[in-house]
C-alpha positions in Angstrom: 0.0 0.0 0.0 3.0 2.5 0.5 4.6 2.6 -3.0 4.8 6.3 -4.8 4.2 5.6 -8.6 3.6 8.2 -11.3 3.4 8.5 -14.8 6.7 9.5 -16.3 5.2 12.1 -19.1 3.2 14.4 -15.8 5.8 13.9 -13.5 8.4 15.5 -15.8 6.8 18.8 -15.3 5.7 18.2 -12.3 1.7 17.8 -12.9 1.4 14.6 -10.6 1.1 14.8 -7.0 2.6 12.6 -4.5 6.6 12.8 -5.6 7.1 14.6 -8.8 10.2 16.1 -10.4 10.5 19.1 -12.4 11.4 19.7 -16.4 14.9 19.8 -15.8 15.7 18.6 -19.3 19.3 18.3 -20.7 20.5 18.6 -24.4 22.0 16.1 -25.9 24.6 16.9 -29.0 24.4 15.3 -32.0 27.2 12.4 -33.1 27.8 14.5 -36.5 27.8 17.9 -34.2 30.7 16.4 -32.3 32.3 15.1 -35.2 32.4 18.4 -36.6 33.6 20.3 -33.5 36.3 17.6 -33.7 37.2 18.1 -37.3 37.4 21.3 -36.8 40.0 21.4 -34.2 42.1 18.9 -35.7 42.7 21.7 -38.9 43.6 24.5 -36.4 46.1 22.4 -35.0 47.7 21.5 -38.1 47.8 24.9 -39.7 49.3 26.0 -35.8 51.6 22.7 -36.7 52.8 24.3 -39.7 53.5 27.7 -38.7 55.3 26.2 -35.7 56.9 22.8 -36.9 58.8 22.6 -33.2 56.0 23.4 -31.3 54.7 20.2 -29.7 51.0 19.5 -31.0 48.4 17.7 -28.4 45.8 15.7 -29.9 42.2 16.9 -28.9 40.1 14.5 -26.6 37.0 13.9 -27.9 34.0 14.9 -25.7 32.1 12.4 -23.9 29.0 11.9 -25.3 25.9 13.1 -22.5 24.4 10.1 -21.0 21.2 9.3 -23.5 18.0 8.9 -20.8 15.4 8.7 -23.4 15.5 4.9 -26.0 12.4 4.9 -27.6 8.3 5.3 -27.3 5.5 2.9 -28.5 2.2 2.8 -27.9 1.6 5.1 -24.8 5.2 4.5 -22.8 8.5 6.0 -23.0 11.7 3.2 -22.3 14.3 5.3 -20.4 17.8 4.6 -18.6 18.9 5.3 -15.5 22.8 5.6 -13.9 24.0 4.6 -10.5 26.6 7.9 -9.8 28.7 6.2 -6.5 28.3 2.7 -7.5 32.4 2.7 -8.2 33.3 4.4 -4.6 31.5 1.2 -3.2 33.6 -1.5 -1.2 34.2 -4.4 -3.5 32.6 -6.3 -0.8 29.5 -4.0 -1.0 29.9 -4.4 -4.8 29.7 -8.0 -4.3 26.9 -7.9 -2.2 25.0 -5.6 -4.5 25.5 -8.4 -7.2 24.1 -11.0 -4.9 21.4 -9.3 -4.4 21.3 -8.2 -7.8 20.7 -11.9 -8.9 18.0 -12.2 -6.2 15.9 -9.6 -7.2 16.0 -10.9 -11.1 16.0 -14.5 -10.0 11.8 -13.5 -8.7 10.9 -12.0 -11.6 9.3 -15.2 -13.7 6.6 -14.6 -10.5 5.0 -11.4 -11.5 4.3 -12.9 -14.9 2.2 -15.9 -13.0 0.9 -13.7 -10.6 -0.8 -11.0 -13.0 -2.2 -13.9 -14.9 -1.9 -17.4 -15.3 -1.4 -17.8 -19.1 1.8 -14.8 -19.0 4.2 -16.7 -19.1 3.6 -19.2 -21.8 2.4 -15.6 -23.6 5.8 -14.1 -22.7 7.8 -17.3 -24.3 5.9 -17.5 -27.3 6.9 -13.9 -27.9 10.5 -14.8 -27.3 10.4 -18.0 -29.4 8.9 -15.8 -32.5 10.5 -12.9 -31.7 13.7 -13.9 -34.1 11.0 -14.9 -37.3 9.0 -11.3 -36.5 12.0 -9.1 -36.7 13.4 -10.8 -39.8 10.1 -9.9 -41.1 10.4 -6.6 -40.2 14.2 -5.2 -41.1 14.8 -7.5 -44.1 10.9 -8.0 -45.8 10.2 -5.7 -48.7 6.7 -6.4 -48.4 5.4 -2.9 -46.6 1.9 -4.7 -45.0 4.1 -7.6 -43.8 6.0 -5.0 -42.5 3.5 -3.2 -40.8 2.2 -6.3 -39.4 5.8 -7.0 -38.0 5.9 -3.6 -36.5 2.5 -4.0 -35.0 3.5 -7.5 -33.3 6.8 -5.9 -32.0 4.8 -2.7 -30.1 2.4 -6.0 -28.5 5.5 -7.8 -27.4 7.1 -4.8 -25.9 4.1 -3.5 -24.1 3.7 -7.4 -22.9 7.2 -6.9 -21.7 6.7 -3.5 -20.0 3.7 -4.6 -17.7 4.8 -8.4 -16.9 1.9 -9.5 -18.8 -0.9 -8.9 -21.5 -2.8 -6.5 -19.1 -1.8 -2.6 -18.5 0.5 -2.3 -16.2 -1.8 1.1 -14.7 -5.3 0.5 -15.8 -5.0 -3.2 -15.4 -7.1 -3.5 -18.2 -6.2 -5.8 -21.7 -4.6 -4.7 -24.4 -4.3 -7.0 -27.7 -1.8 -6.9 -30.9 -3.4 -4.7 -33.5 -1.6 -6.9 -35.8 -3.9 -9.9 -37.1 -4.5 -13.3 -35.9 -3.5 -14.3 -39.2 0.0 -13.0 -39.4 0.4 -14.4 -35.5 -0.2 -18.1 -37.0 1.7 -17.3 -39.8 4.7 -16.4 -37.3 3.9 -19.5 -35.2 4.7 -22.1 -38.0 7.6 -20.2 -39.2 9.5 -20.7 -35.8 10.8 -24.1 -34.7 7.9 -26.3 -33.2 11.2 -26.9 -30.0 11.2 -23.4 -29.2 7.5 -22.9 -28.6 6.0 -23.4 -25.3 3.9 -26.3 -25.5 2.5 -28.5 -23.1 3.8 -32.5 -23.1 1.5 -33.8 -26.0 0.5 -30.7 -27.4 0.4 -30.0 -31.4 1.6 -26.9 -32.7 -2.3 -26.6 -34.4 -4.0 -27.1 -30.7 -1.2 -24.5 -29.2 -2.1 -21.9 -31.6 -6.0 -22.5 -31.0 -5.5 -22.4 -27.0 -3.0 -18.9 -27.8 -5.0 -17.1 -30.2 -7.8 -16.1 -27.9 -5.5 -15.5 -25.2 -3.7 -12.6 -27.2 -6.4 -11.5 -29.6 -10.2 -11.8 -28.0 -10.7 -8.6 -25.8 -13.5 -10.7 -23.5 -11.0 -13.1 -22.5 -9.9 -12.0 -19.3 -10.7 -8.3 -19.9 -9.5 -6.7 -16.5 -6.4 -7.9 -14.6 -8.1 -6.4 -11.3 -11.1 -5.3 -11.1 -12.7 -2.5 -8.4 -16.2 -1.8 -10.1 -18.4 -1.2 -7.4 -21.4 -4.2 -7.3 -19.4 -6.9 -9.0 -18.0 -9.8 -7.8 -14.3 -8.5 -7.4 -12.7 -12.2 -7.4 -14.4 -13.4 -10.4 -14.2 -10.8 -12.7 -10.3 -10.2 -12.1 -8.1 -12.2 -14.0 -5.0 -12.3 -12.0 -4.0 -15.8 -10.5 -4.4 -15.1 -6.9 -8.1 -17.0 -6.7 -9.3 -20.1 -8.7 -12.9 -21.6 -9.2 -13.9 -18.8 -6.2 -16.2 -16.2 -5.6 -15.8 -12.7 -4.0 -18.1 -13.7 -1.1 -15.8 -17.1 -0.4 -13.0 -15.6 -0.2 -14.3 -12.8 2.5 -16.0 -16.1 4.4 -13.0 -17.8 4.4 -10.9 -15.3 6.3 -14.0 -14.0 8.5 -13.0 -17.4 10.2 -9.3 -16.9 10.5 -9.3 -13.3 11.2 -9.1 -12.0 14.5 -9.5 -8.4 14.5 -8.8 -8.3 18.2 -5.1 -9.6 17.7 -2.6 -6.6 18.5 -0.2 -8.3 16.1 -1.7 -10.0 13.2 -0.2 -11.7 10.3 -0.7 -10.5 6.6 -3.0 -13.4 5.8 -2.9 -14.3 2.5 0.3 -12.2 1.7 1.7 -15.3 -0.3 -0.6 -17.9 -1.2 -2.9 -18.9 -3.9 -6.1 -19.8 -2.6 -8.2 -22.3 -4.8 -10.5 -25.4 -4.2 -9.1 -29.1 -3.9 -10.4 -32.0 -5.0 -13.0 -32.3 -2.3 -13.8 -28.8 -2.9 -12.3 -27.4 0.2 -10.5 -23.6 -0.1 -6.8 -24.3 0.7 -4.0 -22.1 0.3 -1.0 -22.8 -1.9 2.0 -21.1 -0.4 4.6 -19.6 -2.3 7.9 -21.2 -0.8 10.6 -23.2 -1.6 9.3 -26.3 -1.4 5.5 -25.0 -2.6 4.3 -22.7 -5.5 7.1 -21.0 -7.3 9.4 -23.2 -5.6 12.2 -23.4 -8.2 12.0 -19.6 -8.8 12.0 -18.8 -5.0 15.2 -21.6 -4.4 17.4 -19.7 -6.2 16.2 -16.0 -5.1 17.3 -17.9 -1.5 20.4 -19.1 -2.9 22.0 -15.8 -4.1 20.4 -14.0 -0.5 22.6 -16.8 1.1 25.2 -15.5 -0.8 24.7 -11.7 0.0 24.0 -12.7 3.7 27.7 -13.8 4.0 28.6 -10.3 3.0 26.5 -7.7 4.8 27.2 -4.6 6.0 26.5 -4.8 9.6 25.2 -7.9 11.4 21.8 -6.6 11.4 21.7 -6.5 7.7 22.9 -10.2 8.1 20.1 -11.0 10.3 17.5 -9.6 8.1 18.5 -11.7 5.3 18.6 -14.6 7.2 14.7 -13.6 8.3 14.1 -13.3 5.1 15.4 -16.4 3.6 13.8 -18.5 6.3 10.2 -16.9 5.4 11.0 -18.0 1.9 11.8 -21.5 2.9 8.8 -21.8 5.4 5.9 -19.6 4.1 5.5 -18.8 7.4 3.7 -15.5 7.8 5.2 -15.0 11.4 8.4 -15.1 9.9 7.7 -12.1 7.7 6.8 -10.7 10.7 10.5 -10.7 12.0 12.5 -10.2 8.6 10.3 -6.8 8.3 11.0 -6.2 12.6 14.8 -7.0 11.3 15.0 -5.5 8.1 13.9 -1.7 9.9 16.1 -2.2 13.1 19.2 -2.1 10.0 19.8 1.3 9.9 23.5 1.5 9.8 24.0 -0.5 6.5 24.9 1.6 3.4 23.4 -1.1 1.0 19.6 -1.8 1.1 17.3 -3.9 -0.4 13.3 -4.7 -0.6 12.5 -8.2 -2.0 9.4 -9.9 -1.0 5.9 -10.2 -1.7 5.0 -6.6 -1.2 1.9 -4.4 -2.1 -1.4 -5.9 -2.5 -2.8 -3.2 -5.3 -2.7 -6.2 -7.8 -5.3 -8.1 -5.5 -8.8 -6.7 -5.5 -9.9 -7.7 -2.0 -6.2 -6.5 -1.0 -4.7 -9.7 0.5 -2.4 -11.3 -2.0 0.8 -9.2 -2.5 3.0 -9.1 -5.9 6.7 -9.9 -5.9 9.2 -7.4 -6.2 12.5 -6.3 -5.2 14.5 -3.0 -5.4 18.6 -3.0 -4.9 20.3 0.3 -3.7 22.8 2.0 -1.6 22.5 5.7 0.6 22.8 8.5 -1.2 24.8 10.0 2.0 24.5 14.0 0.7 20.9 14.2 -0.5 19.7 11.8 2.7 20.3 14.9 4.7 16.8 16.4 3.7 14.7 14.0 3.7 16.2 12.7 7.2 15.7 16.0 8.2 12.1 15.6 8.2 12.1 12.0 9.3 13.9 13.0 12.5 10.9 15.4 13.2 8.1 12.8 12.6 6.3 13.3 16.2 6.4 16.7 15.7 4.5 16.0 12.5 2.4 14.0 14.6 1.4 16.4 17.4 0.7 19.7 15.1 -1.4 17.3 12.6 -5.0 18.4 12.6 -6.2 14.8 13.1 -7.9 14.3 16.1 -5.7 13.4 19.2 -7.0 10.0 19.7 -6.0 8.9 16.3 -2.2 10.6 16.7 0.4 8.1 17.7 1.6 9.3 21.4 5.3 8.3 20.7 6.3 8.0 16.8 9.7 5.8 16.7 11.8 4.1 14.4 11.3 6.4 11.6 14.4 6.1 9.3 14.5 8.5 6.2 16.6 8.3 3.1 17.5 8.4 -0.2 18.6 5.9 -1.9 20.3 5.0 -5.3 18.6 2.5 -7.3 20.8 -0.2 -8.4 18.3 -2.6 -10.1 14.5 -3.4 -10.1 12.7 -6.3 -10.4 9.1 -8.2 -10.5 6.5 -5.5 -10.0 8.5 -2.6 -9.3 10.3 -3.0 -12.9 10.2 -2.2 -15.6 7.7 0.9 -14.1 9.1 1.8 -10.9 7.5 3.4 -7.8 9.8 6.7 -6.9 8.9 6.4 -3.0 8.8 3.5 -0.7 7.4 3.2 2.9 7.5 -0.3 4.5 6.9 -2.2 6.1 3.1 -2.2 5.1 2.3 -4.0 8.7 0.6 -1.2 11.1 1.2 -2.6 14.4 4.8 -3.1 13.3 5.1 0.6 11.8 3.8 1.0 15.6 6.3 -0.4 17.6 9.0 -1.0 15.2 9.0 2.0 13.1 9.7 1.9 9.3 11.6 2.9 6.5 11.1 5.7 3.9 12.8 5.8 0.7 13.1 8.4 -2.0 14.2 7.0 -5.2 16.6 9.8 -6.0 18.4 8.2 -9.4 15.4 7.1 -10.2 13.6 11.1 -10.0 16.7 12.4 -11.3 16.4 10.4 -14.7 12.3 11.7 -15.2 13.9 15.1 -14.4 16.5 14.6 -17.3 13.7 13.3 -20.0 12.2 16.7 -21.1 8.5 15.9 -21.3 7.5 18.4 -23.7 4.4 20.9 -23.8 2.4 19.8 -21.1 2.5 22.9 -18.7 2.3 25.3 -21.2 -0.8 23.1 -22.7 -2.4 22.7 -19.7 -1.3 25.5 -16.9 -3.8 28.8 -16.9 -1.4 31.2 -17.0 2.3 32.5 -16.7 2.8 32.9 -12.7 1.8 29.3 -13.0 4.1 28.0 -15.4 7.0 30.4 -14.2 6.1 29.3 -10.5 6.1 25.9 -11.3 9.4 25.3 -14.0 11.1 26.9 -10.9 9.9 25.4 -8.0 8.4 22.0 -8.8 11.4 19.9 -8.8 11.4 20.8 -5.1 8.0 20.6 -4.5 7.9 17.2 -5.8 10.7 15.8 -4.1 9.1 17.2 -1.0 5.9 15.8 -1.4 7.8 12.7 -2.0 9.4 12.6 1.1 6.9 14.0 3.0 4.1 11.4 1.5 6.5 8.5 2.3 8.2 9.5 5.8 5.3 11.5 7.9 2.4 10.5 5.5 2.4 6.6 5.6 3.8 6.5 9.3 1.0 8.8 11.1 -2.1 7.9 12.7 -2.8 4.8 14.6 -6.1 2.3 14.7 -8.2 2.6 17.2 -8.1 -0.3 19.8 -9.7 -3.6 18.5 -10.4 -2.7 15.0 -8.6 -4.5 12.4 -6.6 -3.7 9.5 -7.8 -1.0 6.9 -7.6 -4.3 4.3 -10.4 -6.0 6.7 -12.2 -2.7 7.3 -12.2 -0.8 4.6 -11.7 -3.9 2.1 -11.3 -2.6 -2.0 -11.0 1.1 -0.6 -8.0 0.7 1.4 -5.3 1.2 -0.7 -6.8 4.7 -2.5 -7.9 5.9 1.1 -4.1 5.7 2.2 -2.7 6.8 -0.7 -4.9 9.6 0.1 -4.1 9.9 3.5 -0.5 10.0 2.5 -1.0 12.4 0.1 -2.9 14.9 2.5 -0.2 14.7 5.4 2.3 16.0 2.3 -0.1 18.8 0.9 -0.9 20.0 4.8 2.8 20.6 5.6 4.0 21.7 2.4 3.5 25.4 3.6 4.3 24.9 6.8 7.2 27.0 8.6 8.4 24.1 10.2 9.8 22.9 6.6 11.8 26.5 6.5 13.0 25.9 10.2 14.5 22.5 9.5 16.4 24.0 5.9 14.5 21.6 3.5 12.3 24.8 2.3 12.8 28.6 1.3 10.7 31.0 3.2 8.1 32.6 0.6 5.6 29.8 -0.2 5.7 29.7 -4.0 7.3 25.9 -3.4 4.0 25.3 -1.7 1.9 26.8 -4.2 3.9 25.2 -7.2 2.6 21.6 -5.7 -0.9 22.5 -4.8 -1.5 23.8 -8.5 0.0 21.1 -10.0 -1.7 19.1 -7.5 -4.7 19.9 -8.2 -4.8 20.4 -12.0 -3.6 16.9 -12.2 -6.2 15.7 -10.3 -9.0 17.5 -11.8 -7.9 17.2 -15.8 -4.6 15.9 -16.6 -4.4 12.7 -15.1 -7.2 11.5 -17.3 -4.7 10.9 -20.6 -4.2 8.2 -19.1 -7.9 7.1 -19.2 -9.6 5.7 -22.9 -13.3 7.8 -23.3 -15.8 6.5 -21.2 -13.9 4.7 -19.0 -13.8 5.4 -15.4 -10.9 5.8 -12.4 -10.8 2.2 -11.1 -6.4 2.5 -10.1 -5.8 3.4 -7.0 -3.3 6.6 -7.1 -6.3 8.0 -9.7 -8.6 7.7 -7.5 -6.8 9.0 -4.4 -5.7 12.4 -6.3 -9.2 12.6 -8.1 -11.0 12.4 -4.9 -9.1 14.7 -3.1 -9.0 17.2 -5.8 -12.3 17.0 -6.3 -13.5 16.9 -2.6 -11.4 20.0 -2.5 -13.1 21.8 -5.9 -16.6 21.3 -4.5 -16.5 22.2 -1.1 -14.6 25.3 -1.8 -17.4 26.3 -4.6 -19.0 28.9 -1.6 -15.3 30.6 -1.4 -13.9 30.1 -5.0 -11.0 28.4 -3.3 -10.4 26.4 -7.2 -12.3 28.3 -10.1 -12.9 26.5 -13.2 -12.1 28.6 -15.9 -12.3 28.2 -19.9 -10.3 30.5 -22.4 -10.3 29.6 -25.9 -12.5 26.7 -25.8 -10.3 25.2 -23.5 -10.4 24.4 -19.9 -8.5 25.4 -16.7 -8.6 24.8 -13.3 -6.9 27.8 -10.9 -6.2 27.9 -7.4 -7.4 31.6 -5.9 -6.7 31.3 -2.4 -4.0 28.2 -1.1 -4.1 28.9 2.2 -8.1 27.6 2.4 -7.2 25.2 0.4 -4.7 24.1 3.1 -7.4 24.2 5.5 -9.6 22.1 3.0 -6.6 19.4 2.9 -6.7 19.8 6.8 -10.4 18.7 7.2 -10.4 16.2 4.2 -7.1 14.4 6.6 -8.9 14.8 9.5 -11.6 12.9 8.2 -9.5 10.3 6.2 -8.2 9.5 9.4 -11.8 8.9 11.4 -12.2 6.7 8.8 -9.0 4.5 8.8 -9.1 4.6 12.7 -12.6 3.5 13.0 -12.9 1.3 10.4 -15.4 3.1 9.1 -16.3 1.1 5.3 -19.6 3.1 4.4 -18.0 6.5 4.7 -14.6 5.5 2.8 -17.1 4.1 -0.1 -18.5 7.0 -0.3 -15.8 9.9 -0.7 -14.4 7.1 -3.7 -17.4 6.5 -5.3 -18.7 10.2 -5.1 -15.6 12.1 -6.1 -12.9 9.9 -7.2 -14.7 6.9 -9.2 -16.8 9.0 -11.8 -15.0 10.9 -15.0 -16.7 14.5 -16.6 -17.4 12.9 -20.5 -16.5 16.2 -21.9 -13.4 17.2 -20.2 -11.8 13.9 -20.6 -12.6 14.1 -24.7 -11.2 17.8 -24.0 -8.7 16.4 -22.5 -7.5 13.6 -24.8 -7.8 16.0 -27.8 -5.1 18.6 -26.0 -3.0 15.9 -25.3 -2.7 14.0 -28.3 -1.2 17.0 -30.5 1.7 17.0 -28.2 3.2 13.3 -28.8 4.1 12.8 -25.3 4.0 9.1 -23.8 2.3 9.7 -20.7 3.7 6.1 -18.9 7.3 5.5 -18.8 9.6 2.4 -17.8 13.6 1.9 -17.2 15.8 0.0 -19.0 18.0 -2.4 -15.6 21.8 -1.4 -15.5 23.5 -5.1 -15.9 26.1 -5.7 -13.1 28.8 -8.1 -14.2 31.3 -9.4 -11.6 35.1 -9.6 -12.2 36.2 -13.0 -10.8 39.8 -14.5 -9.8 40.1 -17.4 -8.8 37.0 -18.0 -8.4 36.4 -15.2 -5.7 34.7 -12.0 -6.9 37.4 -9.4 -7.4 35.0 -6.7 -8.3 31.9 -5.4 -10.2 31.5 -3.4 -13.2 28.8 -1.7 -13.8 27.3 -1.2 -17.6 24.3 0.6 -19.1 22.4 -1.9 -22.1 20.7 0.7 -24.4 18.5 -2.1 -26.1 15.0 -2.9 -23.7 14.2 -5.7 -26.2 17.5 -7.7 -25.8 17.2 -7.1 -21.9 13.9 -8.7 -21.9 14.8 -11.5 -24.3 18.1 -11.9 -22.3 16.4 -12.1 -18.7 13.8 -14.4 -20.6 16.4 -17.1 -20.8 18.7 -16.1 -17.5 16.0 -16.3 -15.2 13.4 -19.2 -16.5 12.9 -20.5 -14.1 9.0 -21.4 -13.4 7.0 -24.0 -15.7 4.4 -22.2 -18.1 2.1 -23.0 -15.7 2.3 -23.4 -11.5 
C-alpha cells in the first residue's frame, strides 16, 4: 500500500502529486555535431603545426558523449535509462553484495508474470520464441503490409514486456496486438515447433487455438483487477491469486481466521494462492521453496545466502537470514521478524526490498506481488529528507487529526534516499519513486519503518524533457513560471513527506482491524490519500523552512498545490480511454481529493474553473483555504482508517474519485494528443557483471544496455525458471 508511482510524461513537469520532479531537461549533442567540433579542431592544430613545426602538438580528446535517458516510445510508454553515480566508490565487498542481491531480485521475476495472470508466461515465451521470425520480417521483408504487421507485433510484445503480462501495467485493463491473428499463425509455423511453449503432448495446431484467444479476444480475461463497485471483485479479475472462487468465499474464508482483536496480526494471505481441492475445500498454496514457485524462490534464497555472508553490519545479516527462512517456510510470522529485522538495519549503506509486497494487484487486498529493489544511501541528498524523518512526532502532534487517532510516541522512523541499483518483478520495468515499508501497522507501531526516495530514479524523469504539457495545460504564466522553478522541489518534498510523515501517522483505534479488513477494495486509495494529504498539509508549513529543507516565501507550496490539483481534476485523465472510469488506486486518491477540494470550496472560489479559448483550466485563488480544506479532508480520512469506518470511505471514492466529466476527458484527450508525449514510462536495468579470480569476486563493473528488447529477451532465458504453468 505504500509505494509512490507516477506516470513519467506528468511527473516531468511536475503535474502529478505525491513525488514529482521538475522539467529539468538536458541537451544532448548530435554524433555528426561532435564530429564536426572535432574536425574542426584537428585543422587548427595543423595549420598551428605548420606555422610552428617545433611546437609540440596535443591531440584533442573527444567529448564524452551526455548520458542518453530517453531509448524509444510505442504505444503510450517511453523506455528510459537510469545511472548509479557512486556505485564505483562502493567497497568491493558491497559491490559483491550488491551483485548477490542483484541476482536475487531478477532470479523473482518469472513470479510477477504468474501472478498477473496465469497464461503470462507461456504468452511471454511465445513472444520470445517468434521474436527472431518477426524481426526478420520486419528489417529484411520488402513487403510494406508484412512489415507493418511485424511492426504492430513488436509494439504487442514490448508492451507485454513493460507490464509483466498482456494486461496494462496502470489501468490493469487488456490490451491485444493490432496486428492480425492471421499473421500471428503465420509467425507460429515459421519458428521451430522446439522453441514454442507447449505443453507435453500438445500439437503446434492445438497451441495456436488455445493462444490465439488468449492474445487477440478482448473478453478473454478483460480486467487484470477489477474495483467496479457491485461486482463480484474475485471473479471478474483475471489475476492468479483466486481459482474456481467467488468474492463472497473468499471474504467467508478469512471472517474465520481473522481475529481483528489480535494486536499483532499476520498478513493473511500475503503469499498464497487460494483455490478449491479436489474435495472442494479452499486451501491455500503457499509460495515457498518447497510450494508454488518453488524453483524460482530456491534460487532467489540461494543468491540471499550469498549476500548474507557479506553484509554490511550484522543486522543487515540477520534480516536476510529472516528473510530467507520466510522464503523457505511460508511462514507469515516469519515475515513478521524479517520486516522487525530489516527496519532495526539502519546502519548499512546497501539496502534492499524483496518480497511479496503491495497488494494493489489483488482486488480484496490480501495477496501481494513480488518485487525487489537493490540500492545503496545516497549520503549527501539523505540529509533532507532525514531532516524531516527526525521530526516525525512533531509532524504527529501539530497534525489536525484528532488526538486519539495521533500516535503518542512516533519511533523508528528512518528516512533516506537511496540510489537505485536494479528493479525487479512489480517494481520494474515501471518503478514506484517512493517507498514506505513495512506495510504491517502494528509493526510501523512499535517498530518503526523505513522511507525511501528514489533519488536516481527522480533524477532520470527530471532529465527526459516531457515536452508541452504545462504550457498546454497551466492557466497562465505565474503558474508555469512558479512551477518550472519550484516543482522539482516541491515534488521531491511531497515525496518525502508522502512517504516519511504521510504513511507513518495515525494509529487504529483499539480492537479494529486492518484497513484491508475494514475498509476492504478502498483501502489502498484511502491511504494513498491519507498519504498524500499529510504531504499537501505541511507543504507550507514554517516548520519545513525551520529545519532547511524549504525557502521561506511559499511559491514551493503553491507550485505543488497547482499542479496538484490540475492533475487531479484534468490531466491525469490521458491516461484514461473515453468512457472509461478511475478504477487504479493513485487516480482515484488524487481525483477524490481534488475533487473533494473543488466542491467544497465552490461557496469561497478556493479552485475556479475557468475556460479560455474553448479550452479548460482549473486555478487555485486562495491556497491557504485550500490548506485548511486538505486539513479537514485528513482529519476525516483518518476517522475513517481509525474507526474502520467502510460506508463512509465508499462513499468519498465512489462520489468524487470513481466518476469521470465525458467532456473534459474528450477535451482532455484531444489537448493531449497534438503533443506526442507518452504519458507512462519504464527503465531499461543497468546489468552488473562481476570480475572473478580465482573463483572469488574481485570486483563489479557496472554497464548501461541501451536495447529494452535484448534485456527482456536476455532475462527471458537467464531467469526461466517457473514452468508455463504453477
Amino acid at each position: 500500500m505504500n509505494h509512490t508511482r507516477v506516470s513519467a510524461a506528468l511527473l516531468l513537469l511536475a503535474q502529478l502529486g505525491g513525488g514529482c520532479a521538475g522539467s529539468s531537461g538536458t541537451t544532448t549533442t548530435p554524433t555528426s555535431a561532435v564530429n564536426s567540433a572535432t574536425t574542426t579542431a584537428v585543422q587548427q592544430l595543423e595549420t598551428a603545426a605548420a606555422a610552428d613545426a617545433a611546437a609540440p602538438v596535443t591531440p584533442p580528446v573527444p567529448a564524452t558523449p551526455p548520458f542518453q535517458v530517453v531509448m524509444e516510445q510505442f504505444a503510450d510508454l517511453r523506455i528510459l535509462r537510469y545511472q548509479v553515480p557512486g556505485f564505483e566508490t562502493l567497497e568491493p565487498r558491497q559491490k559483491e553484495l550488491l551483485y548477490y542481491l542483484y541476482e536475487a531480485a531478477l532470479s523473482g521475476r518469472d513470479i510477477i508474470y504468474d501472478q498477473n495472470y496465469k497464461h503470462n508466461l507461456r504468452v511471454r515465451r511465445t513472444l520470445e520464441a517468434v521474436w527472431k521470425a518477426n524481426e526478420e520480417r520486419r528489417t529484411a521483408s520488402t513487403n510494406q503490409q508484412q512489415i507493418e504487421q511485424a511492426t504492430e507485433f513488436a509494439t504487442y510484445a514490448k508492451r507485454v514486456w513493460f507490464s509483466n503480462g498482456i494486461h496494462h501495467h496502470y489501468s490493469t485493463r487488456k490490451f491485444v496486438p493490432e496486428c492480425t491473428p492471421a499473421y500471428f499463425k503465420e509467425l507460429i509455423f515459421a519458428t521451430d515447433s522446439k522453441q514454442l511453449p507447449l505443453e507435453p503432448g500438445e500439437s503446434v495446431t492445438k497451441f495456436l487455438a488455445t493462444m490465439t484467444p488468449i492474445l487477440f479476444d478482448p473478453n478473454v480475461a478483460p480486467k487484470r483487477v477489477n474495483q467496479e463497485a457491485g461486482k463480484d471483485l474475485v471473479k471478474t479479475s483475471a489475476n492468479n491469486f483466486y481459482e474456481g472462487l467467488t468474492q463472497t468465499e473468499v471474504e467467508a474464508y478469512y471472517k474465520k481466521r481473522i481475529n481483528a482483536k489480535d494486536p499483532q496480526p499476520i498478513s493473511y494471505g500475503l503469499n498464497s494462492k487460494l483455490v478449491k481441492d479436489k474435495q472442494n475445500r479452499i486451501t491455500e498454496r503457499t509460495w515457498r521453496t518447497e510450494g508454488m514457485y518453488g524453483r524460482a524462490l530456491s534460487k532467489v534464497v540461494y543468491w540471499l545466502q550469498k549476500a548474507a555472508a557479506v553484509a554490511d553490519t550484522p543486522e543487515q545479516q540477520l534480516a536476510l537470514q529472516k528473510l530467507i527462512e520466510f522464503y523457505q517456510t511460508g511462514d507469515l510470522r516469519k515475515w513478521d521478524e524479517y520486516n522487525i529485522a530489516w527496519v532495526h538495519d539502519t546502519k548499512s549503506r546497501t539496502d534492499v526490498v524483496n518480497g511479496f509486497i503491495e497488494v494493489y494487484g489483488d482486488p480484496l487486498g490480501y495477496r501481494a506481488s513480488y518485487e525487489s529493489v537493490v540500492s545503496f544511501k545516497d549520503l549527501e541528498a539523505t540529509k533532507r529528507i532525514q531532516a524531516i524523518g527526525d521530526e516525525a512526532q512533531w509532524f504527529e502532534d501539530n497534525s489536525p487529526i484528532k488526538p486519539e487517532h495521533k500516535k503518542k510516541n512516533v519511533i523508528g522512523i528512518t528516512a533516506k534516499v537511496i540510489t537505485t541499483v536494479v528493479e525487479a518483478g512489480d517494481a520494474a520495468p515501471n518503478t514506484p519513486i517512493g517507498i514506505n515499508l513495512p506495510n504491517a501497522s502494528w509493526i510501523r507501531k512499535e517498530h518503526g519503518s523505513k522511507s525511501v526516495n528514489l533519488g536516481n530514479i527522480v533524477d532520470a524523469y527530471g532529465a527526459a524533457d516531457a515536452g508541452g504539457m504545462l504550457d498546454e495545460f497551466a492557466f497562465d504564466d505565474a503558474e508555469k513560471q512558479r512551477a518550472r522553478q519550484y516543482a522539482g522541489l516541491a515534488g521531491k518534498l511531497h515525496t518525502d513527506m508522502h512517504e516519511v510523515i504521510g504513511h507513518a501517522s495515525g494509529q487504529l483505534n483499539k480492537g479494529v482491524g486492518t484497513p484491508k479488513e475494514t475498509l476492504k477494495s478502498y483501502a489502498s486509495a484511502l491511504e494513498e490519500a491519507r498519504a498524500d494529504l499529510v504531504a499537501l498539509y505541511y507543504l507550507p508549513d514554517a516548520k519545513l523552512t525551520q529545519l532547511g529543507v524549504l525557502p521561506a516565501g511559499g511559491e514551493v507550496a503553491k507550485a505543488e498545490y497547482d499542479n496538484y490539483i490540475r492533475n487531479g481534476l484534468m490531466t491525469q485523465l490521458v491516461r484514461l480511454q473515453l468512457g472509461e472510469t478511475v478504477e487504479e488506486a493513485h487516480m482515484r486518491n488524487r481525483q477524490m481529493v481534488a475533487k473533494w477540494a473543488f466542491e467544497k470550496g465552490r461557496k469561497d472560489n478556493v479552485i475556479e474553473r475557468l475556460t479560455r479559448d474553448g479550452k479548460t483550466y482549473f486555478r487555485v485563488n486562495d491556497y491557504e483555504k485550500l490548506r485548511g480544506l486538505f486539513g479537514q479532508l485528513l482529519r476525516e480520512l483518518q476517522r475513517i482508517t481509525s474507526e474502520g469506518d467502510y460506508a463512509a470511505g465508499k462513499a468519498l471514492i465512489e462520489t468524487y474519485g470513481v466518476k469521470v466529466d465525458p467532456a473534459l476527458h474528450k477535451e482532455v484527450l484531444a489537448r493531449y494528443q497534438k503533443l506526442n508525449i507518452a504519458p507512462y514510462a519504464g527503465f531499461i536495468q543497468p546489468r552488473l557483471v562481476p570480475v572473478v579470480k580465482d573463483g572469488k569476486i574481485t570486483d563489479v563493473k557496472l554497464e548501461y544496455p541501451t536495447d529494452f528488447s535484448q534485456q527482456m529477451l536476455d532475462y527471458g532465458r537467464q531467469y526461466r525458471l517457473l514452468p508455463n504453468y504453477n
